[in-house]
N, C-alpha and C positions, 0 to 999 in steps of 0.2 A: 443313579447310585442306589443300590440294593442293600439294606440295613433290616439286623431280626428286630421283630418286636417284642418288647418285652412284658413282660405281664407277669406278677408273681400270685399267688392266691394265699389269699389270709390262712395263715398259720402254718409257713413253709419256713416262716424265719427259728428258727428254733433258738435262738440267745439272743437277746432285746436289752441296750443297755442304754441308752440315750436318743438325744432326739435330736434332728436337726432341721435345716430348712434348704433346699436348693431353689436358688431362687431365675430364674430366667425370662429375660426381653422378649416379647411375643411380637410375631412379623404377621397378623394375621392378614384374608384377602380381605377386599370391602363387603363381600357375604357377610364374611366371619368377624368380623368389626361390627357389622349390624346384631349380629348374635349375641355377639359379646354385650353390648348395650341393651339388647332385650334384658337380658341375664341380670344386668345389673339394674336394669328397670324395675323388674320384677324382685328383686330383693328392696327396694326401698320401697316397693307398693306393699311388698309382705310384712313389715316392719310397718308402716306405718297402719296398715289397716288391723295390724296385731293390735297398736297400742290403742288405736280408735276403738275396738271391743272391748279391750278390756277397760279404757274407761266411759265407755257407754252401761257398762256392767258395774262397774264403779258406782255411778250415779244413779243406777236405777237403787240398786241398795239402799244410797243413803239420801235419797228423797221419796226414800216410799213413806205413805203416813201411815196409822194407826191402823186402818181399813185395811193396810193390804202388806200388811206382816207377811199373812202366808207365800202371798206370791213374792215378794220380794224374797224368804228364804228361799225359795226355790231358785234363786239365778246364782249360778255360779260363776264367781271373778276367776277370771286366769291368770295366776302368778306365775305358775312356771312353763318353760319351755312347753313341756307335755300335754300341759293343757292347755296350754296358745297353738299350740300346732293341732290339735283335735278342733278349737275353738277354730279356728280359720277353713281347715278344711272342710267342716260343716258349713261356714258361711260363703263359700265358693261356686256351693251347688244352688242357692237358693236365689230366691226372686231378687232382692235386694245386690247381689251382685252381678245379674243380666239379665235380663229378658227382652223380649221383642214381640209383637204382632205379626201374625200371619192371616193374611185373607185370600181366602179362597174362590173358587172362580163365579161362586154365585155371590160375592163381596160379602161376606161372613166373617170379621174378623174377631181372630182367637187368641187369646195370652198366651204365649209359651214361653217356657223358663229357660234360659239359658245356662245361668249361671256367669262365671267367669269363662268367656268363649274363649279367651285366646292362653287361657291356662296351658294348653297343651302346648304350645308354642316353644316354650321354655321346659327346662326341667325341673321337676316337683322334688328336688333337694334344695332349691335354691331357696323354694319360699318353706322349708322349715328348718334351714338354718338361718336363716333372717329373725322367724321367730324365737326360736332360742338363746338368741341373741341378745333379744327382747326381753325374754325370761331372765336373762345372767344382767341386765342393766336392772329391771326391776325390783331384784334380790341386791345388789349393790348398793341402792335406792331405802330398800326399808333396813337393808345393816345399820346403814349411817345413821338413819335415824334414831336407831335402838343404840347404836354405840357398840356392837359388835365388828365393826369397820373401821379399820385406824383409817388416817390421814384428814386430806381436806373434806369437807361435807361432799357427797356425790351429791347430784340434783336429779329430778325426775328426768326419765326418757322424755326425748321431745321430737317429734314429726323431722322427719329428715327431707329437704330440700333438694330438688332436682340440680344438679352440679355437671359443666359438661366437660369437667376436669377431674376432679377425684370421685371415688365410687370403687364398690368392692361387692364381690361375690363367695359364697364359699359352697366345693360340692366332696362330698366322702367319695371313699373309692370304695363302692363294694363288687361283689362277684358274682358274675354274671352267666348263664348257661347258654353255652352253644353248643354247633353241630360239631364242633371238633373237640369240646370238651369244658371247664371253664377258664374264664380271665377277667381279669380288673377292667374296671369302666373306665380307668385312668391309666393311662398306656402312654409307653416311649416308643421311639422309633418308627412308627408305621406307617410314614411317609418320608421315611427320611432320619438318621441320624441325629440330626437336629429338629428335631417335631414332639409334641406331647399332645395323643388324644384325650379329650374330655369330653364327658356323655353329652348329646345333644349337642355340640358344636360340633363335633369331626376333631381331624389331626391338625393343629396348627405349629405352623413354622413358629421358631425360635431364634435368635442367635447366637446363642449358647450351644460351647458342644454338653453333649447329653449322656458322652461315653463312662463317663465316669458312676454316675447314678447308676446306667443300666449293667454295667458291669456288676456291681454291688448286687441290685437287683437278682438275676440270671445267678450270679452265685447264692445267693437265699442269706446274704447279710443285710437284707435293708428290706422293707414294706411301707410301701406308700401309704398314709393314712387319709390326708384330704389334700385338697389343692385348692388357695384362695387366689383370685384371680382380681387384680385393682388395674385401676388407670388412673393415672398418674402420671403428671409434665407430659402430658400429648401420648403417655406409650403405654401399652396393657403389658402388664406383667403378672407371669404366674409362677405362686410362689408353691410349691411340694414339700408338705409335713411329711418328715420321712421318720422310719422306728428303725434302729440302726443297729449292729452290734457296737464294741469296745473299739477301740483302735490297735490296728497291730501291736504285738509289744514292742517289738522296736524303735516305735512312736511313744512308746509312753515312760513315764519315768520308773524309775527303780526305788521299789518301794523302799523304806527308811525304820531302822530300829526304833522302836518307842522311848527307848531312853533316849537317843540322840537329838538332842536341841540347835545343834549346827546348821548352819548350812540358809538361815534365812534373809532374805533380801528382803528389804524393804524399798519401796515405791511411793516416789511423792511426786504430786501431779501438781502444776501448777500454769502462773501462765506465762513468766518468764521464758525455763525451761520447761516442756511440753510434759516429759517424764525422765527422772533420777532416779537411778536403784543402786544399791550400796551395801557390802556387809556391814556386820556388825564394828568387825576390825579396820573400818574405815577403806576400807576395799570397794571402788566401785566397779560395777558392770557393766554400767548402760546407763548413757546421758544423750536425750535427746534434745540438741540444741535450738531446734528450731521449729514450732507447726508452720502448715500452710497459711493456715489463718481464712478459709477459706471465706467466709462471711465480709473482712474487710477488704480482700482483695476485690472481689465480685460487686464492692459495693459503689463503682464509678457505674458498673453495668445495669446493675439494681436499680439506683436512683433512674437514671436514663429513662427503663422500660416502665418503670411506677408513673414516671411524670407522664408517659406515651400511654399510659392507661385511664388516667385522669385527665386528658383531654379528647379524650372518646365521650360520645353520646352513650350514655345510658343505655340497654337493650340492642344495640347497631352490631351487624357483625363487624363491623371493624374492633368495637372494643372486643370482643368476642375473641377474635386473633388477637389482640395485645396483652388480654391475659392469659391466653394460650401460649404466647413467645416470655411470659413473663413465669407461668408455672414450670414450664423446660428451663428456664435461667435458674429457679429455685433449683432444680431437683437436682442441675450438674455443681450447684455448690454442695445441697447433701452429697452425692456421691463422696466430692473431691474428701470432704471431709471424713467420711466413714471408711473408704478407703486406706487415710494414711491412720486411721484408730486399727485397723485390724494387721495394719504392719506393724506396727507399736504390740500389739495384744501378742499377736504372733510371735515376736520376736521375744518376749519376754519368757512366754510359759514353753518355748522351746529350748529355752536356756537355762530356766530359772524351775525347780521342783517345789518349792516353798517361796512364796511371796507373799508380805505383809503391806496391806492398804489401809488406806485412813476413813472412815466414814465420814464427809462432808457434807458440811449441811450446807448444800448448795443453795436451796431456795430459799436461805437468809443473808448468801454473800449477794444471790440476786437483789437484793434490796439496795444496793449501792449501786446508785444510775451511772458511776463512772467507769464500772468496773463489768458490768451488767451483759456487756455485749461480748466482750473479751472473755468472759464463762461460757456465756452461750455457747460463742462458737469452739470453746475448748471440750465441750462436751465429757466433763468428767465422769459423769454418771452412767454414760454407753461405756467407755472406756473401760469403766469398774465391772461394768457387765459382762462386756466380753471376754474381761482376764477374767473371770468367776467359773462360766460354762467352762472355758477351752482348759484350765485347768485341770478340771474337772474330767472333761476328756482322755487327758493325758496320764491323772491319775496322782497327782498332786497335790499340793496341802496350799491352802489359801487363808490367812488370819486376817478379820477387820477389827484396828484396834480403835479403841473408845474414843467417841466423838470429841470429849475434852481431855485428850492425850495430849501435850502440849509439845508434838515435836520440831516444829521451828525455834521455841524460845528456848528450849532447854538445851545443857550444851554436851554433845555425845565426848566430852573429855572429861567430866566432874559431875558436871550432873544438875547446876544451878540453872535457873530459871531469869533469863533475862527478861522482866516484864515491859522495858522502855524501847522493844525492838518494834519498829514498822517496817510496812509495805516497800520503803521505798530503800531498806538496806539489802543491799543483797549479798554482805558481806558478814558473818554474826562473828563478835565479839565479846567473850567473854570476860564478864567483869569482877571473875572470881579469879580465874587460872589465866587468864589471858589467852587461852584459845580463840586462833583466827581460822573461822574456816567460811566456804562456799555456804551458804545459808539454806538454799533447796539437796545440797550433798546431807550437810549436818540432820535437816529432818530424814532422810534416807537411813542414814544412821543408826536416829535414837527408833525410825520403827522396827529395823533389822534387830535391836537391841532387845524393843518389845517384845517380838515377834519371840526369842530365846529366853525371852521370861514365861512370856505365859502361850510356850508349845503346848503344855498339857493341856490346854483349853480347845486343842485340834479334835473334834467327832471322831468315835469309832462310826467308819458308815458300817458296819455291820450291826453298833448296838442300837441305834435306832430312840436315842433317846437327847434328850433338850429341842430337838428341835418341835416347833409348832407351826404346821401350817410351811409355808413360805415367804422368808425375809427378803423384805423389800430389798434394792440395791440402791445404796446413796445417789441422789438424783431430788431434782423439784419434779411436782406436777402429781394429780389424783394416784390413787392407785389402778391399777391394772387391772388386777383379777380378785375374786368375789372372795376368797378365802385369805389372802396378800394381808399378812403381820406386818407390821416393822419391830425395827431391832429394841426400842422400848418396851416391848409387849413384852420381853422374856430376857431384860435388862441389857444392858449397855454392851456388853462383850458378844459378837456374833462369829462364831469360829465356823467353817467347813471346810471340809476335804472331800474327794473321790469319792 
């Protein structure tokens, strides 16, 4: 089967408006599996031989004495990327990372330097995105300390461990000169419809079709920016940062008068019902009566293969396969899960042009060990995620209303505050008007309500102003990326749109 290849050359995209990811299951041969593992070898030896310099530079610093001031200013620490990747390259070529004897035939032996011999072997993207990597934990490292970092304390970068299950690589596409003219180092098609070239490995098979991307591509609406490549539950997958245009307009919503405050839904996640959305008029839309749950389901199978792992010998390939059948167990519960969140996500912002979400502070309902596991696997904070971007997509107005918004207890008929309501009613009753209603309907309600109070709090994205940086999305766990606010940093109400 005969398929073009595709190849686009940086700066054919001419309107750039968002960013996506296609991600696809690689079928590589056992070559290409060995490659791939180099790849990935060679990024955790870059990383960590990053951070071994720089705190080898570290310490020469700050145990030089009196005497040797001078020389001690002369060593420069590497903070960032740029100068980790300058630092490493340097140390690649030199004694300290190869050499060997040669003797010659009248038995004459001679030092010669190798350096890093099997550098070549891999590609020289891999070990300076490793280190830049390096460079972005390090900066995340000294924010926190300084308190330029919201959230948990980040801790120092720490030496990364051989794993023969997860591991990641990351390579750019750039552009390349050949005899017929140039193309991307990262290429579709060219073995096959289902294939993605990547430098130094060759085309590997996929199982994903690829039509779609290269179609994008070939018409000059998308450019590939990098390609990170993980393994993960026994399978390599490669994931494609892509720069994208808009989405058709017939895909996106129809923009909305400024004056007009109609029309907003509100969305209450819970773990009852999965997700409730409701107008303001007590109208709902969409009630999702049921998750997978995929976490409890999966967990007669879980227990099973943990207990088969824990009677394994230490270092044996047997246990070696039992946690190998046990990271594939994990990874088809994530799926199941993330699959029925982007049906939910889907379904919402293709129906819904304004929707109003709650900022949960998830990593303090984690604090109840009864309730603890049933959050986990509701995963509200991807959830929040995904309705955020696709929104966004679409062209649409998204409002998070204030962490202590009280819309379960308040009652969307009057407006009284029931403070004696628990967990275990799922009925609310008002003990002012006597309003009976659905208790996850009613929060839908008062945030549809919210949401027509304070529209005006919706972003011009053309004026470019209140926002700082990038707001976290409600969710436990560190922050992500080196610049990542939260919604405290620039108060309590965090509005966007399109």
């Amino acid at each position: 089967m005969t398929c073009e290849v595709v190849s686009v050359t940086a700066g054919s995209v001419l309107v750039v408006a968002r960013h996506t990811t296609f991600q696809m299951v690689a079928n590589p041969t056992e070559e290409q599996a060995r490659a791939l593992a180099r790849h990935e070898g060679a990024a955790r030896f870059a990383f960590n031989q990053g951070l071994r310099l720089h705190l080898d530079a570290r310490n020469t610093v700050q145990n030089a004495d009196d005497n040797d001031v001078k020389g001690a200013s002369q060593v420069r620490v590497p903070w960032t990327g740029f100068d980790l990747i300058n630092a490493f390259n340097a140390w690649k070529k030199t004694e300290d990372a190869g050499r060997r004897f040669v003797v010659d035939r009248s038995g004459a032996a001679e030092l010669e330097v190798t350096g890093l011999a099997w550098r070549s072997e891999v590609s020289a993207q891999v070990f300076e995105e490793a280190v830049v990597d390096l460079g972005n934990a390090l900066k995340a490292w000294t924010d926190s300390r300084r308190g330029k970092r919201a959230g948990r304390v980040v801790g120092h970068p720490r030496f990364k461990k051989k794993n023969h299950e997860r591991g990641s690589f990351r390579m750019r596409n750039k552009t390349s000169k050949t005899k017929t003219g140039e193309r991307d180092t990262i290429r579709l098609g060219e073995n096959g419809p289902r294939s993605v070239t990547l430098p130094g490995i060759g085309a590997i098979k996929v199982h994903d079709d690829t039509r779609r991307l290269r179609r994008m591509l070939t018409n000059g609406r998308a450019r590939i920016l990098f390609a990170t490549v993980s393994r993960r539950g026994g399978r390599w997958r490669i994931s494609l940062n892509v720069e994208a245009r808009d989405l058709h307009p017939a895909a996106r919503h129809q923009p909305r008068d400024d004056a007009d405050r109609s029309g907003w839904v509100g969305v209450d996640r819970g773990l009852h019902a999965p997700v409730v959305a409701a107008l303001a008029d007590s109208t709902p839309t969409l009630r999702i009566a049921e998750a997978p749950k995929a976490l409890r389901t999966a967990q007669p199978v879980t227990r099973r293969l943990q207990k088969a792992v824990s009677r394994k010998t230490k270092g044996s390939a047997n246990r070696r396969d039992a946690v190998r059948r046990l990271a594939r167990h994990h990874e088809r519960v994530r799926a199941r899960r993330h699959h029925f969140l982007h049906q939910v996500s889907n379904l919402l912002v293709k129906t819904h042009d304004r929707l109003v979400i709650e900022d949960l502070n998830i990593q303090g309902m984690l604090a109840n060990h009864r309730l603890a596991a049933a959050i986990s696997d509701a995963a509200w904070g991807q959830l929040a995620r995904q309705i955020t971007y696709k929104q966004s997509w679409r062209g649409g107005q998204i409002l998070t209303a204030d962490r202590w918004f009280r819309s379960s207890k308040t009652c969307s008929g009057c407006g009284n505050v029931n403070q004696t309501l628990t967990l275990a009613d799922r009925v609310f009753a008002c003990e002012s008007c006597g309003h009976a209603i659905d208790r996850d309907l009613n929060a839908a309600i008062n945030l549809a309500t919210w949401g027509e109070r304070n529209s005006s709090q919706v972003l011009d994205p053309e004026a470019r102003g209140q926002v700082t940086n990038a707001h976290r999305l409600d969710g436990s766990g560190p922050r992500t990326c080196v610049s990542e606010t939260s919604r405290d940093d620039v108060g309590t109400l965090t509005a966007t749109t399109a």
